[in-house]
C-alpha positions as a printed NumPy array, in Angstrom:
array([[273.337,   0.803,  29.06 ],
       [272.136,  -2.45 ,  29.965],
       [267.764,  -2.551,  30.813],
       [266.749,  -4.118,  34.213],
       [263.678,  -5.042,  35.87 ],
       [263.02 ,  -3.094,  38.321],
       [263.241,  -6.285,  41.061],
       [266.85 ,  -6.632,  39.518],
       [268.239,  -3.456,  40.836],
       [267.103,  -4.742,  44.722],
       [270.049,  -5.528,  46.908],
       [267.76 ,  -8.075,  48.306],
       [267.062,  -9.658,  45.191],
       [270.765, -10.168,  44.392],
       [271.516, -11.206,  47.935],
       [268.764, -13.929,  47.222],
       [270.674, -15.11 ,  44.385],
       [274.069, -15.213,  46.285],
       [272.324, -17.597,  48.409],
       [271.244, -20.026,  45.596],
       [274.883, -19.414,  44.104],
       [276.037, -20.369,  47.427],
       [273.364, -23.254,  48.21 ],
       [273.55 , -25.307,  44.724],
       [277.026, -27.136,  45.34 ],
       [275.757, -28.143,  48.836],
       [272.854, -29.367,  47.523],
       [275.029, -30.949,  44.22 ],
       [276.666, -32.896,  47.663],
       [273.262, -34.273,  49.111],
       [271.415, -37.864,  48.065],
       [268.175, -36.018,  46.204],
       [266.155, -38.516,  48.27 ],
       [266.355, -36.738,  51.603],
       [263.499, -34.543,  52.389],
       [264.984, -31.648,  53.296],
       [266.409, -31.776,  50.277],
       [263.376, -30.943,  48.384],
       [262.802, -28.596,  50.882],
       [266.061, -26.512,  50.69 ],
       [265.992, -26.668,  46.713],
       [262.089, -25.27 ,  46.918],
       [262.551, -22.454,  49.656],
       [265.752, -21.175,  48.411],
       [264.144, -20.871,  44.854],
       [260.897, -19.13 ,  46.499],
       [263.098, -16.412,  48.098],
       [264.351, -14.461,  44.424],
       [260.972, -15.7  ,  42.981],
       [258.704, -13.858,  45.84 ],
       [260.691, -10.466,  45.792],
       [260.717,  -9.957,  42.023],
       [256.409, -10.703,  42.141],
       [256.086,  -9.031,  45.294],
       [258.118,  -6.075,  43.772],
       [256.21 ,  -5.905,  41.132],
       [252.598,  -5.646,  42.607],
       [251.279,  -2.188,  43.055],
       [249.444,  -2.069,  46.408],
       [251.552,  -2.171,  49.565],
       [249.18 ,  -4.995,  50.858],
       [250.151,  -7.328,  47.33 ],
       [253.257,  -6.336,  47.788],
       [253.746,  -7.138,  51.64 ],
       [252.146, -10.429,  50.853],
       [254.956, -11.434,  48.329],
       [257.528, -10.081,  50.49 ],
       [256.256, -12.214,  53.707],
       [256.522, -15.343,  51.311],
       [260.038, -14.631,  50.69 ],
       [260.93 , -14.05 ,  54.357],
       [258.894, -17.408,  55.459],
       [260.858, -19.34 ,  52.631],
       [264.191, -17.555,  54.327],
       [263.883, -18.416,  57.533],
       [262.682, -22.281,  56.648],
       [266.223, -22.174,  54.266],
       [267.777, -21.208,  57.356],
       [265.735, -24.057,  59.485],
       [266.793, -26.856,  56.566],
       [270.639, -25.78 ,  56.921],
       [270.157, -26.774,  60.933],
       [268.271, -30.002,  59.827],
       [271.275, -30.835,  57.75 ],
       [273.755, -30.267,  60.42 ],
       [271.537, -32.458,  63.352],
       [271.402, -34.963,  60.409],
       [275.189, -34.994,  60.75 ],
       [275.281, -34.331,  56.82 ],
       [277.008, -30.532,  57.145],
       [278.95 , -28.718,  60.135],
       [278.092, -26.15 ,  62.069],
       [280.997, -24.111,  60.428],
       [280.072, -25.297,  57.203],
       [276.742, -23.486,  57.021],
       [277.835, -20.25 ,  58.445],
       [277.936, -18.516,  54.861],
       [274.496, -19.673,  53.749],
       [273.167, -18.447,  57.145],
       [274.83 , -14.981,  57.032],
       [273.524, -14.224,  53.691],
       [270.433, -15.076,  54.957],
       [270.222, -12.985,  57.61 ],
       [270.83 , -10.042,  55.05 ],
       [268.13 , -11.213,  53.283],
       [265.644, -11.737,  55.966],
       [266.857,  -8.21 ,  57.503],
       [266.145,  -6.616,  53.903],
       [262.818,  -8.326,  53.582],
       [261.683,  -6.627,  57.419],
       [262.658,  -3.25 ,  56.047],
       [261.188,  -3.92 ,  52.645],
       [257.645,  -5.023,  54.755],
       [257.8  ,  -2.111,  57.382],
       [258.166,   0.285,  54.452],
       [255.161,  -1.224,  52.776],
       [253.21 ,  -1.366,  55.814],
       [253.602,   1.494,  58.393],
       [250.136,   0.442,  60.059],
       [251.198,  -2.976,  60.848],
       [252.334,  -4.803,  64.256],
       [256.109,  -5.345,  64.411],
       [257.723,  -7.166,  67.207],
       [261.249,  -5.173,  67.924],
       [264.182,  -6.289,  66.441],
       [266.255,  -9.745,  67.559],
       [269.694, -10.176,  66.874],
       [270.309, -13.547,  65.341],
       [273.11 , -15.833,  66.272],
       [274.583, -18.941,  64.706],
       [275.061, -21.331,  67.724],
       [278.175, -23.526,  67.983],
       [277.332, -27.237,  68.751],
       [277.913, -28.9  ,  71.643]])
């Protein structure tokens, strides 16, 4: 039987992953030069990073922290894919994966705070929608 850490077993955590799995060759496809670049490369690689230390911390406030980190680096993932499509660089239906996974992910990460947090403010849920261009 194969030994995990305990962030390993997380649906999240894989999903995360997927996303860098997915991510990588579209970033392989970029000039490194651009800015949102850097900024893609670093938020994608905060998402799997954030769980597995937030998942690891032992208070629900530690842990909440991590998580939040991990949704903030989602969502600006999310923002970078749009960049690259106003840029012209990627279509609209060519980011439609990346933004799917990571609308598991940020989904996951809400659950994974409100669990941690019962006390805190929530604002009800939104349904996100990947808008065609015009």
């Amino acid at each position: 039987m194969k030994r995990q850490f305990d962030h390993e077993t997380l649906h999240v955590y894989q999903q995360s992953l997927a996303f860098i799995r997915w991510v990588t060759p579209v970033l392989d496809k970029l000039p490194k030069s651009l800015a949102v670049w850097s900024q893609l490369d670093r938020a994608s690689t905060s998402v799997p990073l954030n769980i597995a230390e937030g998942n690891g911390k032992f208070t629900p406030p530690d842990r909440c922290k991590y998580f939040d980190i991990a949704r903030g680096s989602s969502l600006e993932s999310a923002a970078a894919l749009d960049v690259l499509v106003a840029k012209g660089l990627l279509t609209e239906p060519e980011i439609v994966p990346g933004k799917e996974i990571l609308l598991g992910v940020v989904s996951m990460l809400v659950g994974l705070i409100r669990s941690n947090s019962p006390n805190r403010l929530h604002e009800e849920p939104v349904e996100y929608r990947v808008h065609a261009a015009q």
